[in-house]
N, C-alpha and C positions, 0 to 999 in steps of 0.2 A: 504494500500500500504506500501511493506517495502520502507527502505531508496533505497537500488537499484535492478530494473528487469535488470536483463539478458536478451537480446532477440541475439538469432541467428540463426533464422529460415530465409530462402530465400523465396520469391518470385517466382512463377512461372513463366519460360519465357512468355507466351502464353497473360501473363496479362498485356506487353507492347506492343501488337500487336492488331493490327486493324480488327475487325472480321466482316463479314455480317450483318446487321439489328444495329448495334450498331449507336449514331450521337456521333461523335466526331469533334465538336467544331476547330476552331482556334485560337489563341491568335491574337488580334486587338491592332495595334498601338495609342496612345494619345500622346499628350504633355500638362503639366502643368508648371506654374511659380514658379520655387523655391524662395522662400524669403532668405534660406539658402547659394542659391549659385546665387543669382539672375542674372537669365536666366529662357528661358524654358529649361524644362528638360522631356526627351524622358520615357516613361514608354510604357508597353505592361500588357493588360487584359484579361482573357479568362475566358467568364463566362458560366455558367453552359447548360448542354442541356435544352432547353425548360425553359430559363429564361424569368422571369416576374416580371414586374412592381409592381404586385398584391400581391408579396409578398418581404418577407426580406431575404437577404443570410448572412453568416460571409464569415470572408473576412481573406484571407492567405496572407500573402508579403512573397515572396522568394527570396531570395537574390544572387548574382554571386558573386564571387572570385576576386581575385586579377590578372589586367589587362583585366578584361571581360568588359563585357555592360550588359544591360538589356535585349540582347536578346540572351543569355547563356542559360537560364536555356529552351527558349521556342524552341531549337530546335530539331528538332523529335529524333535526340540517347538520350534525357533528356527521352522521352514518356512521359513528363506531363498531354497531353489532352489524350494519348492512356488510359495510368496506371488510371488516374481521370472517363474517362467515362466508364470504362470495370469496376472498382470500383460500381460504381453508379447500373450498370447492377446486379452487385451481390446481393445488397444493404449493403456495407459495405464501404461507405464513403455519409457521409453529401453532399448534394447539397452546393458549396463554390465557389466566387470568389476569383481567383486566380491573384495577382501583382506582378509582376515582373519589378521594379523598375532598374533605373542607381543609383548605391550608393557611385558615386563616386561625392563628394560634394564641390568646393571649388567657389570663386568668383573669384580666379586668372588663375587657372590651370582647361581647360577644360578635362584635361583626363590624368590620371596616364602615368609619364614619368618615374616610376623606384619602384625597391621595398626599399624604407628607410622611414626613420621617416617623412619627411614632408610629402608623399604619404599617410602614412598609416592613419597620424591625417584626411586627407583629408575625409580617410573611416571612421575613427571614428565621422565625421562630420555629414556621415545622419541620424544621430540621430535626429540633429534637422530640418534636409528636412524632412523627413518622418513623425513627428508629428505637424510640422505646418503649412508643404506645401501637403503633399502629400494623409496624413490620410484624410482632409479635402475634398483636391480634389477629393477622393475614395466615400467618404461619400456622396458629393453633384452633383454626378453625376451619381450613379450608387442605387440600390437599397440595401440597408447596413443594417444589425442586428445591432445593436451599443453592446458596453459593451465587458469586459473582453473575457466572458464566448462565443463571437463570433469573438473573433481577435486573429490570430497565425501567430508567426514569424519562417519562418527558412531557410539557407543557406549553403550555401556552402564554405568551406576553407576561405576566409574573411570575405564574407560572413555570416558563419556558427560563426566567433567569432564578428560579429557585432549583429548577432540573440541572442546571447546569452546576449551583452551589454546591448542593447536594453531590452530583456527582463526582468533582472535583476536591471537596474534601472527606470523600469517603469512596474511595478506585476499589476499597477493597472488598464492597459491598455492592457495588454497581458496574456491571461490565458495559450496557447501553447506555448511552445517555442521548436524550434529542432536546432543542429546543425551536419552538415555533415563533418568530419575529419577537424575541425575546425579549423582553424590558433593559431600561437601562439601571447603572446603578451597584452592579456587579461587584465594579472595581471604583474607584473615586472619578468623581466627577470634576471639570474644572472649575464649572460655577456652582459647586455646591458642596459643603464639610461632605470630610469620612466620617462612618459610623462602623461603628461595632459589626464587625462579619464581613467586612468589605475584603477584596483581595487584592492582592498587588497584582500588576500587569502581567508581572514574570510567574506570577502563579499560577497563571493559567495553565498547566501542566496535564493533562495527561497522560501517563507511561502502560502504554500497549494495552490501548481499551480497546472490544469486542468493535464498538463502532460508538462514532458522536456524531450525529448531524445536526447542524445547525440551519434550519430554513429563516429566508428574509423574502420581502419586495418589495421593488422599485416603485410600488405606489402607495405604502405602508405610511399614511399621512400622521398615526400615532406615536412609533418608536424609531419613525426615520430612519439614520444610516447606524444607530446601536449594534443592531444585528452583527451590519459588517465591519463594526471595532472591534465584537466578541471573536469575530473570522481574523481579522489582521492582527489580532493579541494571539492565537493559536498559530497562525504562521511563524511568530516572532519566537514561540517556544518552540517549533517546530515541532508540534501534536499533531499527528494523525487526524484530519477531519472528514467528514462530508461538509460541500458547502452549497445548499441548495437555493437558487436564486429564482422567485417567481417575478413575470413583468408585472401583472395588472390584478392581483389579488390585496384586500384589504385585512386591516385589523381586523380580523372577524372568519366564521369557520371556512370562507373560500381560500382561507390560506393554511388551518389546519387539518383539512381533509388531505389536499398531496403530500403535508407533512408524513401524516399518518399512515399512506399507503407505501411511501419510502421507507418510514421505519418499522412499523410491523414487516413488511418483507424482506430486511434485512438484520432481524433480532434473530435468538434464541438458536441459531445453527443453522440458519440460511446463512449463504454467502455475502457478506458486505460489495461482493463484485457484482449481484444479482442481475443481469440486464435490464434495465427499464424496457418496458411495452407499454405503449398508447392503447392497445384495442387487445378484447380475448373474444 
């Protein structure tokens, strides 16, 4: 693998749509206790067709944006369970459970009242709901692959830049990582203080992950060109990337749908070389 692939092939519309003879799933509500933000805390899971006991699956956390919930990413203009079982039809995505987590973390404030700095530490928080409350609860309830090489994170707009924290400070827990026009905020800003959990430039590191893609576009009038500073800071470390470039997709799910079709087919022991195809 060089330092970065280019991907910017689309997806077929047809592969978000629900076709005869196919079973597509629905995502089911839970609650677990966060120790993090201690309460319960709302999650949704949608596991594979023809899941079993009998055997083990890896496991994706996908993450929502800023002012969302947990049930962002599961609803039908997302086509998670459409794209995931039409996937599976072709045989070009692993059998995986899917979480879809609330990652908005605090024990004072149950739900983002704004976009500034005490919000955002708030997201920066589930880092630690997610590995002490939530992995746990995932694992001990559900049938789990354990290890690197079956856990992948990735998100959307704050999402997409806590997919990336998260991955980055814990390689040894996440072999995928993806982010969708990912937020800024990362790393410090120029017009604006560091905070707490921020990384340096040179941090952006890397060393021998399964795959990272990072998706942007050139009409992304939300998070501008962030995207591709998180892209020219991975160059700069010389990290293995995807770097997927859309022309005309917005802040919104036209731009995590191709996300999603690039990274479920190249998780879990699909090839990261995978050919992209327009049409099946």
């Amino acid at each position: 693998m060089t330092n970065c692939i280019p991907i910017t092939a689309l997806p077929s519309e047809d592969l978000f749509e629900r076709k005869a003879g196919i079973e597509y799933p629905d995502f089911q509500k839970y609650t677990y206790y966060s120790s993090a933000a201690e309460r319960e805390t709302p999650v949704n899971v949608l596991l594979p067709p023809d899941y079993s006991e009998d055997r083990t699956y890896p496991v994706l956390y996908l993450l929502h944006g800023y002012f969302d919930n947990e049930d962002w990413m599961t609803r039908p203009v997302v086509c998670v369970s459409s794209l995931l079982s039409n996937l599976y039809a072709h045989g070009e995505a692993e059998p995986m459970i899917v979480v879809c987590p609330y990652i908005y973390c605090s024990r004072e404030m149950p739900a983002c009242t704004g976009m500034n700095l005490t919000n955002s530490l708030n997201y920066d928080n589930f880092i630690n709901d997610l590995t002490g409350s939530l992995m746990p609860f995932i694992e001990s309830h559900f049938s789990v692959a354990l290890g690197k090489e079956n856990t992948a994170i990735t998100g959307f707009s704050m999402g997409g830049r806590e997919s990336l924290f998260i991955g980055f400070t814990h390689p040894d827990r996440f072999g995928y990582v993806g982010a969708a026009c990912p937020a800024p905020g990362l790393t410090p800003l120029a017009d604006s203080p560091a905070h707490p959990g921020q990384m340096a430039e040179g941090a952006m590191r890397f060393d021998e992950p399964h795959l990272l893609l990072i998706t942007a576009s050139k009409a992304d009038g939300v998070v501008g060109r962030f995207p591709a500073s998180y892209h020219e800071m991975l160059e700069q470390t010389e990290t293995p990337h995807f770097w997927h470039v859309l022309e005309n997709t917005g802040h919104d799910p036209s731009s995590v749908k191709p996300h999603l079709y690039h990274f479920f087919r190249r998780i879990f022991g699909k090839s990261p070389e995978t050919p992209d195809r327009s049409e099946h």
